[in-house]
N, C-alpha and C positions, 0 to 999 in steps of 0.2 A: 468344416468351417461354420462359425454361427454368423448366420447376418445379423441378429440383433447383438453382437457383439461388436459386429465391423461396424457398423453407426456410431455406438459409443465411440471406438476408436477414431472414426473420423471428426469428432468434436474436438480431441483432445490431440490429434492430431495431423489438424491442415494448416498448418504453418503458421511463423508469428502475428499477422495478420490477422489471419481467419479463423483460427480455433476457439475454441468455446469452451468455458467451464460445464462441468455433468453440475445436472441436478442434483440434490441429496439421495433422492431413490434411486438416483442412475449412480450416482458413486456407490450405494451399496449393492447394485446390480450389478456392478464390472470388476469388482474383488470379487464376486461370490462367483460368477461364472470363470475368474480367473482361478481362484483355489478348486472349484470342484472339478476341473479342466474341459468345460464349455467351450472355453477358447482354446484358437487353439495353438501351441508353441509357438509359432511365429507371427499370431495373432498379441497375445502376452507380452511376448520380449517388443514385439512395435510400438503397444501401450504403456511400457514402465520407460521406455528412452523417451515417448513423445510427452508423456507427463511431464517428467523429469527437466525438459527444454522448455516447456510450459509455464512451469512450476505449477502444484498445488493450489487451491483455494482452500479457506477453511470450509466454505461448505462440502464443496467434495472431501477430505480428511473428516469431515465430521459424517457425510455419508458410510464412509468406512469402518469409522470406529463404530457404527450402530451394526454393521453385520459383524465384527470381530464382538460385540457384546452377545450378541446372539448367537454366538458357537463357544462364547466359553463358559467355563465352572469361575466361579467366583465366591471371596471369602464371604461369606454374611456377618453381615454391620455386630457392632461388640461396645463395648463402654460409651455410650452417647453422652456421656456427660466429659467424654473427653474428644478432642481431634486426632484423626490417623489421619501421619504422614506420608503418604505416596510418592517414593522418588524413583523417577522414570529416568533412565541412561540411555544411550545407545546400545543396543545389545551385539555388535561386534567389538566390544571389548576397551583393550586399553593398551599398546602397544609400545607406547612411548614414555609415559609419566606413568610415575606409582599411583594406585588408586587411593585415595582419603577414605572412600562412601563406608565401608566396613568398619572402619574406625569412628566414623560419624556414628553411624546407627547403632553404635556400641553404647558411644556418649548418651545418643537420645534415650535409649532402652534403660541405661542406670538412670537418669534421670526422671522414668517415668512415663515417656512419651512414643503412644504407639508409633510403627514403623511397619511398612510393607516395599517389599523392595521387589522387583520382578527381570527375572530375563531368561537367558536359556545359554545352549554351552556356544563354542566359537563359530563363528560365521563370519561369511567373505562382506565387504572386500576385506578388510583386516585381520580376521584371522586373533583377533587382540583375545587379550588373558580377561575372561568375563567372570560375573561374580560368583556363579557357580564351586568355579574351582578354586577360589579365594578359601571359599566358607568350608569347601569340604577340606584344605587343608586347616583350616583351623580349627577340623573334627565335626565339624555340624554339617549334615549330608543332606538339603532337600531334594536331591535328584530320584529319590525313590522313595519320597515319602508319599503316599496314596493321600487321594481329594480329600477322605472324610476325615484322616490321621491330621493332616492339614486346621481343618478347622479347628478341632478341638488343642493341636498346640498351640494357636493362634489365641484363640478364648483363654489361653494358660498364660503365654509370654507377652500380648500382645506385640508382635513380633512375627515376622515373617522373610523368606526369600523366598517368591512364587516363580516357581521352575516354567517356563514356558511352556514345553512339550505335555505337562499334565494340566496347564490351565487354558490354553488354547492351541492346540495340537494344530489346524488350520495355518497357524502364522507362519509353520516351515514349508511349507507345500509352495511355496514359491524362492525358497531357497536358492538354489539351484540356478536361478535367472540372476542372480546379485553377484555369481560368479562370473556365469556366462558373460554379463553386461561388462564386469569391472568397476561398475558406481553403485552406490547405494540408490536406487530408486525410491520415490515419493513415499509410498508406500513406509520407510524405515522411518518416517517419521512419527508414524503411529507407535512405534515404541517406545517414542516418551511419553504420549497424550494417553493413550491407552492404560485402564488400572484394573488388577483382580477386585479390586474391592468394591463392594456391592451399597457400602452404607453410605448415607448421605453426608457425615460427618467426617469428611476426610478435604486433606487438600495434596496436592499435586503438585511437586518442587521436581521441572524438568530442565537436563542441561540442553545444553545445544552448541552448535559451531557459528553460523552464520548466521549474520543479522534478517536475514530475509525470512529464515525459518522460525524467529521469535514472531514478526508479525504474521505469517502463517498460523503458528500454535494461538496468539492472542483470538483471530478470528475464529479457527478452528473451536474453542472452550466458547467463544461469545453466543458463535452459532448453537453451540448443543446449552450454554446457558452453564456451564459449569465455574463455578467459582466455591473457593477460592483456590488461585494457585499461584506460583513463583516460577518465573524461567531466570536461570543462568547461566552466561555465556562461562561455563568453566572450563575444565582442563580434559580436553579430547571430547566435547561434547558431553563431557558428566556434569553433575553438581555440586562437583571441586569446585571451590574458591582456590584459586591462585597466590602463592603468596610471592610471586615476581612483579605482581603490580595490580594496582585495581581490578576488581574483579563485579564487570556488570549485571547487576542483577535487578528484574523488571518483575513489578509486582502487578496485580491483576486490580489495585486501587488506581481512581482516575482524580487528577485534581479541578478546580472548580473550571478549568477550560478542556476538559474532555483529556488530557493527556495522562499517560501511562506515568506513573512513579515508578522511580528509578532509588535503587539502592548506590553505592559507589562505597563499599566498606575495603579501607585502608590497609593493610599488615603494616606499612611502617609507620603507622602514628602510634601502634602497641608496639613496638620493634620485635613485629616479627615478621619481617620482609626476609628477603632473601631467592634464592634461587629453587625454583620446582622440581621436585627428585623426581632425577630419573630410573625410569625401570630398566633394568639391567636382567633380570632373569626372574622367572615365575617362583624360584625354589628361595633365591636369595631375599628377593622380596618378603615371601611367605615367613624367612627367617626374621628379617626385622621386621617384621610386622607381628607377630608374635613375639618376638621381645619387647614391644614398645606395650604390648597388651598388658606384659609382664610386669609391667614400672620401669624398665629401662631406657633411658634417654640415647635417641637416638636421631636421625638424620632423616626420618618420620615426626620428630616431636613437635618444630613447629608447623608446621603445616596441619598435624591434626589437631593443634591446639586451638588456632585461625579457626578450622573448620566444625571443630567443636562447640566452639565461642560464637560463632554465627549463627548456626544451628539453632542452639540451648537458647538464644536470644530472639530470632525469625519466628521460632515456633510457642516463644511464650514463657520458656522456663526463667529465663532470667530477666532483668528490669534491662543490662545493657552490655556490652560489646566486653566492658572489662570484668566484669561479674563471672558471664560469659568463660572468660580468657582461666582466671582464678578456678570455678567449677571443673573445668576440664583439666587444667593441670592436676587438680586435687584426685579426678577419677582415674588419674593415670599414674600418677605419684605414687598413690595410698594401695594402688591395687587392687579399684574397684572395678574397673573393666575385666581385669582376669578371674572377680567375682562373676561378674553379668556371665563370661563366655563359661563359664563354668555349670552357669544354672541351666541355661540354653542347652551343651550338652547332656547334663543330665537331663532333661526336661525330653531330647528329642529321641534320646536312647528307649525311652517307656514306647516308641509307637514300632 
């Protein structure tokens, strides 16, 4: 047993009353001793349930992410005269709703604009179809591409899905506990906030579920000083925008009374509202989803049209929402996505 692990413990958990937020150096003292297995079993599982009843501060999430920076490999910074887009998911997956993001970063990538996407394969509690095995059915395999093959397709496509287990190998070593528990622990939060990329020119588009964890993430980036970024409440905690109804999305600009800007971008003022597809199977999906890459209209089309068009606009390619709507249909119409996925795997077949 470590005593100087039971104190931290005891901060974070002596009831609602009396617990205490960690310091920044104590939040990256009580992951580090929890991954390198300092504490011990039942030291761990007592600190990710009493967090969790706690909830998080950003300075502790931001203690965290300063030891998760210091155990991983990370892309080095690339075109400065452009923005890399970092979009952080949940990394148990997607269970319920078809995923948009692969289709998004299809759009962004023909359009020109870097992308770094990151996570790893299935994990509890859900168990959900993560993007991993998205990509490898659409023939592009980052689960074996080694660090240094990494950068150099990176410098080529500017383009990326950063496989967890070779960029921070540390993040699973508490695996295991998210089963045992049956909830996602604090801890999962870090896997929006958290980015492989190392350049200062990038910005951070994270989803999320619940209202309490956007102001979480706001403090969390305030305290480590990172901007700019985007949180959106999408579809299973991703960066799906919804097209069954407004879909909130809080940007990291404050108006002249200190308060957070708020997107509220519509589907049915462009009619493309409607109902969010559901996933139904990993194989079947895989199939329309390569068909829609293909030019064909399918029961994917609006939805990644919406998400397309939001995108292409938040990040600067287009003046506005319908420009936006116009560009994405055209890259999907025309058969320029089935270009981008085409270059992509020639491009990942050389390493």
């Amino acid at each position: 047993m470590s005593s100087e692990f039971r104190e931290l413990l005891r901060k974070v958990g002596s009831g609602k009353h009396t617990s205490k937020g960690l310091t920044r150096s104590e939040a990256t003292t009580a992951l580090q001793m929890m991954v390198d297995g300092v504490a011990t079993p039942a030291q761990i599982g007592a600190f990710l349930i009493s967090h969790r009843i706690k909830r998080p501060t950003g300075t502790e999430l931001a203690g965290m992410l300063d030891f998760y920076d210091s155990r991983s490999q990370k892309l080095q910074p690339i075109c400065p005269n452009k923005t890399v887009f970092v979009l952080g998911i949940p990394y148990d997956g997607r269970s319920r709703t078809a995923p948009i993001s692969p289709i998004t970063s299809l759009i962004l990538k023909t359009a020109g604009i870097p992308v770094v996407m990151h996570g790893g394969d299935r994990l509890p509690t859900k168990y959900g179809l993560p993007l991993i095995e998205i990509w490898k059915a659409l023939g592009i395999n980052f689960e074996t591409l080694a660090f240094d093959n990494y950068q150099a397709f990176f410098e080529k496509e500017e383009f990326a899905l950063c496989y967890t287990p070779t960029f921070l190998p540390d993040s699973t070593k508490l695996t295991s506990y998210r089963e045992e528990l049956g909830k996602r622990p604090p801890i999962a939060t870090l896997e929006l906030a958290w980015s492989p990329y190392a350049g200062d020119n990038s910005h951070t588009i994270a989803g999320y579920v619940h209202p309490p964890t956007e102001g979480i993430i706001h403090s969390t980036f305030g305290e480590r000083q990172h901007s700019p970024y985007t949180l959106i409440k999408g579809l299973e905690g991703s960066g799906d925008l919804r097209i069954s109804q407004i879909t909130i999305v809080a940007t990291h600009e404050r108006d002249e009374a200190g308060n957070i800007k708020y997107l509220k971008p519509n589907p049915y003022e462009y009619d493309l509202g409607g109902h969010d597809v559901h996933l139904e199977s990993p194989e079947n999906y895989s199939e329309r989803l390569q068909a829609l890459i293909n030019g064909e209209k399918n029961d994917l089309f609006n939805t990644a049209i919406w998400n397309g068009a939001f995108y292409l606009w938040h990040c600067g390619a287009v003046e506005d929402l319908k420009t936006g709507i116009a560009t994405s249909e055209a890259f999907v119409l025309e058969g320029k996505l089935k270009d981008t996925l085409a270059q992509l795997q020639s491009s990942l077949s050389q390493y």
